[in-house]
N, C-alpha and C positions, 0 to 999 in steps of 0.2 A: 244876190241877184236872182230872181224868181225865171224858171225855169220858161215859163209861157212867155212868145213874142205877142205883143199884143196888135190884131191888124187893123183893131178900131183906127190905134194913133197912126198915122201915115202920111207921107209926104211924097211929092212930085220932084222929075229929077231938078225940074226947074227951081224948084224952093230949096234945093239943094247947093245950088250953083248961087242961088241969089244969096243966102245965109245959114251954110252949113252948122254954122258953131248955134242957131234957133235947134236943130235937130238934134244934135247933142246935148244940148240943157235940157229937153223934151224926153229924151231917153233916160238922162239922170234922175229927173222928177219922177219920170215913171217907174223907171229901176227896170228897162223894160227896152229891146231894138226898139226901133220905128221899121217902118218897113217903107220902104222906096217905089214909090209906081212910074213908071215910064209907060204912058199909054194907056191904063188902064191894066199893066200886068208888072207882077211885083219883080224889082231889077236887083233888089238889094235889100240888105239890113242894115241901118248903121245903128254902130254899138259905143258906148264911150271908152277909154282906155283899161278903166274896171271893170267893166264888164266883160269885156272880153277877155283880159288876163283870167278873170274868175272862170271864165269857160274852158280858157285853154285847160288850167291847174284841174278844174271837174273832170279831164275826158283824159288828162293823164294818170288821175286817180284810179279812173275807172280803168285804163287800161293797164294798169298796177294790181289793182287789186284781181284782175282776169290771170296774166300771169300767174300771181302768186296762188288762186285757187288750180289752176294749172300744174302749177308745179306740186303742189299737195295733194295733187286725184294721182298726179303720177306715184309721189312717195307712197301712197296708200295702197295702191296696188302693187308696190315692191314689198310692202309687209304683210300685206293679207289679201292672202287665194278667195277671189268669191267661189260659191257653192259648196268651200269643202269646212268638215267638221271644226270650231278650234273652243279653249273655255271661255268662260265670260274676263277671269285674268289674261289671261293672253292676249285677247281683244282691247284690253283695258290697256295693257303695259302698251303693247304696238301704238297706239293712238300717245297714248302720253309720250312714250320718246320724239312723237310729231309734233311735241309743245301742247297737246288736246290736255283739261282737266279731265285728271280721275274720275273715275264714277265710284271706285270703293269709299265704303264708308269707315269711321274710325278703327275697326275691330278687323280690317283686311275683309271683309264680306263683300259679296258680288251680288248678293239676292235681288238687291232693287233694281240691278243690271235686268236680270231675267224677269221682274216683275214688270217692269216696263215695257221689255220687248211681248211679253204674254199680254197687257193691256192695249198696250198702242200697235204694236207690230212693228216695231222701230224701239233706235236708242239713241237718243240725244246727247251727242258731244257738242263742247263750246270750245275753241281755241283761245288759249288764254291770248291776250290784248297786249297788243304791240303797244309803239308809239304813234299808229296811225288813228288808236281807238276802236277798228274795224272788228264790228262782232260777226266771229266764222263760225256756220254749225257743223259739226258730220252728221247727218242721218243714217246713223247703220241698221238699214233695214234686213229682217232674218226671221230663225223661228227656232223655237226651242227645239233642239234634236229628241228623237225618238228613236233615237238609232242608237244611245247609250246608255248605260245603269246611271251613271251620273247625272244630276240636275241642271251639272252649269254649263254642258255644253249648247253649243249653237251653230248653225249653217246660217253665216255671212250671207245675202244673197245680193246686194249692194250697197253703196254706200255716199248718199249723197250730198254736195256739201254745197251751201247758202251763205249768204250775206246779208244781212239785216241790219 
């Protein structure tokens, strides 16, 4: 079902009354409400039976998948303090026991961790894919420290997460 009602097709509540079941073939063919005018100002949508179930299931999707980015901004800020120093493993492990892919490479190396973060200003996690398909990003925005001898650390400074 395409997301746009369309207000070209429309109907009167009288055309409504006279043959409902005319508007509902008309919203099928369209794949699309109809929109209802009463007077000149719109009273209603009617939808067919699939269309609307698909509406319903879309907006319980979505409020599915809000929880669940919900519940994961909260577990991430139980495993990493923004602002304070941590490695680029540590950051690596904490995100993985959240289901997030690795970022090391075969060799246990974190460099393209830090190379990323020094090119983009950010690091890209993807959460690995349920049964709903939903691709989750974290954006762990930060900056290489300067405040240690070691290369791999980093100050977290947030962490943002998407759906695409």
């Amino acid at each position: 079902m395409e997301n746009k009602m369309n207000k070209d097709v429309s109907f009167s509540i009288t055309d409504v009354k006279q043959s409902p079941m005319t508007i509902f073939e008309t919203a099928k063919e369209i794949k699309a409400g109809v929109y209802i005018y009463n007077r000149n100002k719109v009273a209603g949508v009617m939808l067919t039976v699939d269309q609307y179930e698909a509406l319903i299931k879309k907006k319980a999707t979505e409020q599915s998948q809000d929880i669940k980015i919900g519940q994961l901004n909260q577990a991430i800020r139980q495993k990493i303090a923004f602002g304070s120093l941590m490695s680029t493993k540590n950051l690596d492990d904490q995100l993985v026991s959240l289901e997030f892919i690795t970022k090391k490479n075969d060799l246990d190396d974190y460099n393209e961790m830090m190379n990323e973060l020094n090119e983009t200003g950010k690091i890209e996690y993807q959460l690995q894919k349920k049964e709903d398909r939903t691709n989750i990003f974290a954006e762990v925005i930060g900056e290489q420290s300067n405040q240690s001898h070691l290369s791999d650390k980093l100050i977290v400074k947030k962490i943002h997460l998407r759906i695409d």
